[in-house]
C-alpha positions in Angstrom: -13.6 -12.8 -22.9 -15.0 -12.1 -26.3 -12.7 -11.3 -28.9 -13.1 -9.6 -31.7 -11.6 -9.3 -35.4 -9.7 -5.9 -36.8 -12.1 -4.6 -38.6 -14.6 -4.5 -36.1 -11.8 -3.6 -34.2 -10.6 -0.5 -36.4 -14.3 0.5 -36.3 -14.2 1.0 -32.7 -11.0 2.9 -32.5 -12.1 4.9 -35.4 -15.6 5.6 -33.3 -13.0 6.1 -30.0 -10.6 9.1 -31.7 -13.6 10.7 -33.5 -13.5 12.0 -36.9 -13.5 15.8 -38.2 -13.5 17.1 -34.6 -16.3 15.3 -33.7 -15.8 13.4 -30.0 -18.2 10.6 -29.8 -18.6 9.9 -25.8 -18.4 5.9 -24.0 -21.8 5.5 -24.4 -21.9 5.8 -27.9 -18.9 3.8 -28.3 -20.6 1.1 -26.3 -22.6 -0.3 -28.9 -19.5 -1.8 -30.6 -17.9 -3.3 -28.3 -18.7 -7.1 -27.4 -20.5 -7.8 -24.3 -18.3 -9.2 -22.1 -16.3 -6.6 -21.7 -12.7 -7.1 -19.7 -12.4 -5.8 -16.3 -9.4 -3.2 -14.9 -9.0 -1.5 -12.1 -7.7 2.1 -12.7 -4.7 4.4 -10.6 -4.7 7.1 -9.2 -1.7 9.3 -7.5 -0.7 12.5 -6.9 2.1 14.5 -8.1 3.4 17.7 -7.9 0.6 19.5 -10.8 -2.1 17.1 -8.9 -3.8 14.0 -9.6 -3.7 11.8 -12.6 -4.5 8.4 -13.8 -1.4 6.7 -14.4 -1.5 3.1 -14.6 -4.5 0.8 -15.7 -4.4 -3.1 -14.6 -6.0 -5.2 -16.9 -8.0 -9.1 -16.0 -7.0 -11.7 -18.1 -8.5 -14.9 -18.3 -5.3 -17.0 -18.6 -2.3 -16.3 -16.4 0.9 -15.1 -18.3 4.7 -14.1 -18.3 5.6 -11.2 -20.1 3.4 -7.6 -21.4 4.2 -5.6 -24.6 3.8 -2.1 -24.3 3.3 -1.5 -27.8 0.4 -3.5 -28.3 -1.9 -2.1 -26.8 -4.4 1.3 -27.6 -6.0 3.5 -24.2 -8.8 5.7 -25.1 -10.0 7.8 -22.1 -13.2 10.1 -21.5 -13.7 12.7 -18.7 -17.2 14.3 -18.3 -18.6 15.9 -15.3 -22.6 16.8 -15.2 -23.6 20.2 -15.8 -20.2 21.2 -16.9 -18.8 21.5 -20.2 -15.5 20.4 -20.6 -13.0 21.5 -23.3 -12.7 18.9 -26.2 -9.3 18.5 -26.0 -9.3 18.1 -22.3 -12.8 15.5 -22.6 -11.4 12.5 -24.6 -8.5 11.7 -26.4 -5.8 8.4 -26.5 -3.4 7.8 -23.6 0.2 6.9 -24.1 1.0 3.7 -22.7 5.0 4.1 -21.9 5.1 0.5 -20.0 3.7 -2.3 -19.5 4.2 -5.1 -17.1 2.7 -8.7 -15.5 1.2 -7.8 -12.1 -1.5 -8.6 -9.4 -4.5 -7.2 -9.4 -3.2 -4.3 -6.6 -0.4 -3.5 -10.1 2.3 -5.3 -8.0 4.9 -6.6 -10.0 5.1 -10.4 -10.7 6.6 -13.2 -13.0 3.3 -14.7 -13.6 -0.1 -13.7 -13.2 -3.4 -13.2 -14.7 -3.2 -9.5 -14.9 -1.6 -6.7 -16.8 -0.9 -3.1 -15.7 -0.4 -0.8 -18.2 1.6 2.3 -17.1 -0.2 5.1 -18.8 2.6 8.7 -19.6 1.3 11.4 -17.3 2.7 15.3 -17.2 1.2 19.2 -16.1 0.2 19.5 -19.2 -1.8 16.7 -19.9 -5.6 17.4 -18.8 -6.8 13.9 -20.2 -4.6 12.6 -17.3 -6.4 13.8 -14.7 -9.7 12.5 -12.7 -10.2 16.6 -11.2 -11.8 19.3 -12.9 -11.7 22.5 -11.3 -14.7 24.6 -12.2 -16.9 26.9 -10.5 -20.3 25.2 -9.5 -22.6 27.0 -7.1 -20.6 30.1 -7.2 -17.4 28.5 -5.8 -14.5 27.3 -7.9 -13.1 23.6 -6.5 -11.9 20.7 -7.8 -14.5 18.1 -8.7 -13.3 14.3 -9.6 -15.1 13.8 -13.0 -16.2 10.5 -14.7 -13.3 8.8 -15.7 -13.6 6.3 -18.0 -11.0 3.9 -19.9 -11.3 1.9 -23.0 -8.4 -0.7 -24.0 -7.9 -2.4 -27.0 -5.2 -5.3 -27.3 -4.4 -4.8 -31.2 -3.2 -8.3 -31.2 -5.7 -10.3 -29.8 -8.9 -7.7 -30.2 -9.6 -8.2 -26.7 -11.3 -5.2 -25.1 -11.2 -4.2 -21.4 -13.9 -1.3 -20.7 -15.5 -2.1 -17.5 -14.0 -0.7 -14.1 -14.2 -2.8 -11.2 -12.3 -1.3 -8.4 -10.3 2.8 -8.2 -6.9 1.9 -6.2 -5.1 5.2 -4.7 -1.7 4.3 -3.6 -1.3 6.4 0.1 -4.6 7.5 -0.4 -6.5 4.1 0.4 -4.3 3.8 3.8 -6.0 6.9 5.2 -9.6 6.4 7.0 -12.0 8.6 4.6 -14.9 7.8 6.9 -14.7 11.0 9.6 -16.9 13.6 9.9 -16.3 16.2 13.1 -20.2 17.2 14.1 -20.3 20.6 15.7 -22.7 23.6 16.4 -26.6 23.8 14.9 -26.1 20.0 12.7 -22.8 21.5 11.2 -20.1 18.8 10.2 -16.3 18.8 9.3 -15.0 16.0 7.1 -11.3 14.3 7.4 -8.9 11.9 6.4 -6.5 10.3 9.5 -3.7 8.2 9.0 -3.1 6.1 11.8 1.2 5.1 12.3 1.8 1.5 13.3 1.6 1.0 16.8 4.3 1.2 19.1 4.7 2.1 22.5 6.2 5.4 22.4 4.7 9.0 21.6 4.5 10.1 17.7 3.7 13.4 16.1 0.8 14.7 14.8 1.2 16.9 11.5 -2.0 18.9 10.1 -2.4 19.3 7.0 -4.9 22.4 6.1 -6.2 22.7 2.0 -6.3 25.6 -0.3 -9.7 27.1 -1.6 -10.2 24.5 -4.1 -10.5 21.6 -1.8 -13.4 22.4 -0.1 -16.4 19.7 0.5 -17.6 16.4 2.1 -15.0 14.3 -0.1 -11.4 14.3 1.4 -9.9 12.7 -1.0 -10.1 16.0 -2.3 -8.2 17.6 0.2 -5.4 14.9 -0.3 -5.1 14.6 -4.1 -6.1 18.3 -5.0 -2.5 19.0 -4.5 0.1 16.3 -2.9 -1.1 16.9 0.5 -0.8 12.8 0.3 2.9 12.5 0.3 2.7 13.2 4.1 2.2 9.7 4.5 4.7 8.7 2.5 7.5 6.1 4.0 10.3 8.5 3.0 8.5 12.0 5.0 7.2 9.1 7.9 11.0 8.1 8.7 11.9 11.5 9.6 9.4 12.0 12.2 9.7 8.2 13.7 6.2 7.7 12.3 3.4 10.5 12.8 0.0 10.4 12.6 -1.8 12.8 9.7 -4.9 15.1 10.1 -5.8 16.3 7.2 -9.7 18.5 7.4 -11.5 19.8 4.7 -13.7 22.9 5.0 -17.0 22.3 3.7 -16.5 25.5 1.7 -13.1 27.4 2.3 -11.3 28.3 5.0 -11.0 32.0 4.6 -14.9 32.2 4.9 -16.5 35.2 6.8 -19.7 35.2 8.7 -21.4 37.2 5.5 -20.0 34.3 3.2 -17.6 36.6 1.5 -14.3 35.8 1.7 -11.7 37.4 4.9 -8.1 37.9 4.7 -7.2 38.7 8.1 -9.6 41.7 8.5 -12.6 39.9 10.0 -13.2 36.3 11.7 -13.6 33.1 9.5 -16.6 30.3 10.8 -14.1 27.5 11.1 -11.4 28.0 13.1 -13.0 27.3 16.5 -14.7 24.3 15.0 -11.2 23.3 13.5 -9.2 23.5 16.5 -12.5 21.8 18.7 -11.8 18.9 16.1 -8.1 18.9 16.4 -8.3 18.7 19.9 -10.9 15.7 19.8 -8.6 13.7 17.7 -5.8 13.8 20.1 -7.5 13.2 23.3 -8.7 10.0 21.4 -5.5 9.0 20.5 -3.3 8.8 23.2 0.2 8.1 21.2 0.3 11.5 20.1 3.2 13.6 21.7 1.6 17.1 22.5 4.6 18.8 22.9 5.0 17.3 18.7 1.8 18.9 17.0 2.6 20.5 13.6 0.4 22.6 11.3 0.7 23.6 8.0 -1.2 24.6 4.7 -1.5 26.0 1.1 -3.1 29.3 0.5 -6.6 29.2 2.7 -4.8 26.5 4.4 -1.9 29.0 5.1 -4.4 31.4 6.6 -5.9 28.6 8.5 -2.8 27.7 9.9 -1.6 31.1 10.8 -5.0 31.7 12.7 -4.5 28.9 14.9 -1.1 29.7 15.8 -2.1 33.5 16.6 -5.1 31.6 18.6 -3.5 29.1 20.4 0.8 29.8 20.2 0.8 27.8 23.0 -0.8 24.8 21.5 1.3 23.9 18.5 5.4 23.2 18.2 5.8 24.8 15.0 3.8 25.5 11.6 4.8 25.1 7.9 2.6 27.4 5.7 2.9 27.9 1.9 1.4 30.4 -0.4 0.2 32.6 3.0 -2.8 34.0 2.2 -3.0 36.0 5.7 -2.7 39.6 4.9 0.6 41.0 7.1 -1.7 44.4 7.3 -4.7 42.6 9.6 -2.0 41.3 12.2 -1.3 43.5 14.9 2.1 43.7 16.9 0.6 42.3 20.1 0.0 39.2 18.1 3.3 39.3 16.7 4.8 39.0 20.2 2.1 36.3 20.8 3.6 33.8 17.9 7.1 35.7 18.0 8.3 32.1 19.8 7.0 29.5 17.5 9.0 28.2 15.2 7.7 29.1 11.9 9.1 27.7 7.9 7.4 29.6 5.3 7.3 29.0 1.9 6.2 31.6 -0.9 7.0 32.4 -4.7 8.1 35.8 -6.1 5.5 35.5 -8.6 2.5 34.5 -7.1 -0.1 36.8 -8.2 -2.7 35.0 -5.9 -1.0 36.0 -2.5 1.5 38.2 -3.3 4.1 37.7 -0.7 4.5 41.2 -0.1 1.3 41.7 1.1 1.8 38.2 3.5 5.2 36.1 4.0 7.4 38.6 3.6 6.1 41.7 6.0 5.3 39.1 8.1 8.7 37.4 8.4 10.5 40.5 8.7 8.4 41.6 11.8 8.6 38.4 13.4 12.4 38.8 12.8 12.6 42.3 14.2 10.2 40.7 17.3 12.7 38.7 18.2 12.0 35.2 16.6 14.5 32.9 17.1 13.4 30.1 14.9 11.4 31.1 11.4 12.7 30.3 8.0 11.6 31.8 4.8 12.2 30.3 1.8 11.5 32.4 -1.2 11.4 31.4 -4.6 11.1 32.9 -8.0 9.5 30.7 -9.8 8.1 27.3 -8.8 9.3 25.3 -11.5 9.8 21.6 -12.4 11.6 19.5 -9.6 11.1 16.6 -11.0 13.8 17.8 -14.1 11.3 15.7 -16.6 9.4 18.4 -18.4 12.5 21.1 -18.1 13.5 21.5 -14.5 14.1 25.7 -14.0 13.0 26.1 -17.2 9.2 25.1 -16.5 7.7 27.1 -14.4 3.9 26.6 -12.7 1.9 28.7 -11.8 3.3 31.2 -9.3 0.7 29.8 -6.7 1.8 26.3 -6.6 4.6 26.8 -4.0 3.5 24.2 -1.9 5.0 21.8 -4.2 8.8 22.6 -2.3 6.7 21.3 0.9 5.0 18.1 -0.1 8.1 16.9 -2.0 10.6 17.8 0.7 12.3 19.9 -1.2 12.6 23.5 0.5 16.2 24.2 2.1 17.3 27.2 2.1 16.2 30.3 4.2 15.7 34.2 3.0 18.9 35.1 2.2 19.3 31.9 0.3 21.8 30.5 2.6 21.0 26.8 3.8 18.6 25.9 7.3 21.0 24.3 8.9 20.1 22.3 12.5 22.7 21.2 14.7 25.3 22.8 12.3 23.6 20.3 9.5 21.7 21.0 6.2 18.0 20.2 6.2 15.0 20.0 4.5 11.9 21.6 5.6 10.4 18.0 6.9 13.7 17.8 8.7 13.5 20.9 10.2 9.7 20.2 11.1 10.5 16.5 12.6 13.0 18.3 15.0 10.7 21.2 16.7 9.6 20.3 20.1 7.8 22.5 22.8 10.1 22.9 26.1 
């Protein structure tokens, strides 16, 4: 690899930060860097706000024993076509809070001929992420955007600026490669991940997207929020293993047969092709417990969900729905005694101005208490703030919307009078609760 001396190397990094507000973009930039340009492979991985690019793993030509942090400069660009991005939001430095001798997967190791930077990451950090939500052909969604690094080692002047590989920890263990083909040359993509084999039954748990989710990518509909974690060792132990179904809607859930948008009041145009594909996937793997099928989602996902458990009670052992977006007003009571039995966890914010949960979750809880339910829980917020405790715990709050973070995380425990869910006279999360539900 090329190197180069500092003040070719200021001139880049000069060119890289832009001067009197002026962002210059990688392809400008390009013409002063060398022409053998490093290799990395960038990161990936959700978290509770959504996506970001947090570590970057540098090629080296020489293998060797310790990394310095402090040494080295990130510059980042984000552009999507036909879409103007806000300056601050379309290039700008990274902080690089760690760094560390690794393989070229960003294991850790004594000795090696790569380094991975560990790049700081937070909700309020745009730069971070490789999403853009914007509104393109009349829909808003979230779009992955071009995401390119440049990385300067101050010491040596080495420069690393040519991607060879994305790696998306959880993400790259699901099989992207599924499309569901149904009605007049319709199709449904999905993500599956597949348990390790054994020879007893496992779960299935379904995981259903909010609006901005929709397409033919479902990486999407994993990283869009941290749908992901489902497949996540610590969630996987509590269920013995389970397999994970995650479709995406090629447009949203909620859709209506005009291509407006239905709450409850008229029929969407996937379910039936939704539940044809969930049924598919179970017949062709044989594992799966039937009496242990779980759904769930955010938003138009908690719609979705909701509509397949008022069309098929019988069908699923329990659902876990956040952010309902099924209006309590278009469900009648003879479909409250239809679902009355199945065990239900909701999940909902007081101040989510998106789906108010007076409109949904909370009519709809009370008349499936007054029914007769025996088993739904109700976990009601009032703000979705900051679990994590690193950018101010109750004091930060997201957006109102964003309660499906208590879900993915594992987090929600109490019910609706704030008392804890307790199972066999024990404390438990929702995932607990969840891994325990069984049809009789």
């Amino acid at each position: 690899m090329k190197k180069i001396n500092l003040f070719t190397l200021l001139v880049i990094f000069l060119s890289l930060i832009g001067h009197s507000g002026y962002n210059v973009n990688a392809s400008e930039t390009d013409k002063y860097l060398p022409d053998d340009q490093g290799d990395y492979y960038w990161v990936v991985e959700g978290f509770d706000w959504g996506p970001a690019v947090n570590k970057v793993i540098l090629s080296l030509e020489e293998s060797v024993k310790e990394a310095q942090a402090n040494q080295y400069q990130v510059y980042a660009t984000r552009s999507l076509e036909g879409v103007q991005i806000a300056e601050e939001s379309a290039s700008g430095s990274r902080s690089v809070v760690y760094a560390y001798v690794s393989d070229e997967m960003g294991n850790r190791i004594e000795e090696g001929k790569h380094i991975a930077l560990v790049l700081g990451v937070s909700p309020e950090l745009p730069l971070g992420s490789p999403f853009q939500y914007t509104r393109i052909n009349n829909r808003g969604g979230n779009y992955w955007v071009d995401y390119k690094l440049t990385v300067i080692d101050t010491k040596s002047g080495q420069v690393w600026n040519n991607p060879v590989g994305k790696i998306m920890p959880l993400v790259d263990q699901f099989d992207l490669s599924q499309q569901y083909k149904y009605g007049n040359n319709h199709s449904m993509s999905y993500a599956v991940y597949n348990p390790p084999a054994n020879n007893t039954k496992v779960p299935l748990i379904i995981w259903l997207h909010g609006g901005g989710e929709g397409g033919y990518d479902p990486t999407v509909a994993l990283l869009g929020n941290k749908a992901v974690n489902y497949a996540s060792p610590e969630i996987q132990v509590l269920f013995g293993d389970a397999h994970v179904l995650v479709p995406q809607a090629p447009t949203f859930w909620m859709q209506a047969s005009e291509g407006g948008m239905t709450r409850g009041q008229e029929n969407d145009i996937y379910n039936e092709a939704l539940f044809a594909l969930i049924q598919e996937y179970v017949s062709k793997n044989p594992n799966i417990d039937p009496k242990r099928i779980y759904v769930g989602g955010c938003s138009n996902g908690g719609y979705m969900s909701l509509k397949l458990i008022i069309e098929h009670p019988d069908y699923f052992a329990a659902g876990f729905i956040s952010a309902l977006a099924y209006h309590n007003e278009f469900i009648s009571d003879e479909q409250i005694k239809k679902i009355k039995n199945v065990p239900m966890w909701f999940v909902h914010s007081k101040d989510d101005t998106t789906t108010e949960a007076a409109l949904t979750a909370i009519p709809l809880h009370n008349r499936l208490k007054a029914a007769g339910a025996k088993n739904v829980v109700f976990t009601l917020y009032d703000h979705v703030t900051d679990i994590t405790g690193f950018f101010g715990g109750e004091n930060y709050h997201y957006n109102g919307h964003w309660s499906w973070i208590y879900s993915h995380a594992n987090v929600a425990k109490t019910d609706y009078d704030g008392s804890p869910v307790l199972l066999n006279g024990r404390p438990v999360t929702i995932m607990e609760w969840l891994a325990a539900q069984k049809k009789k």
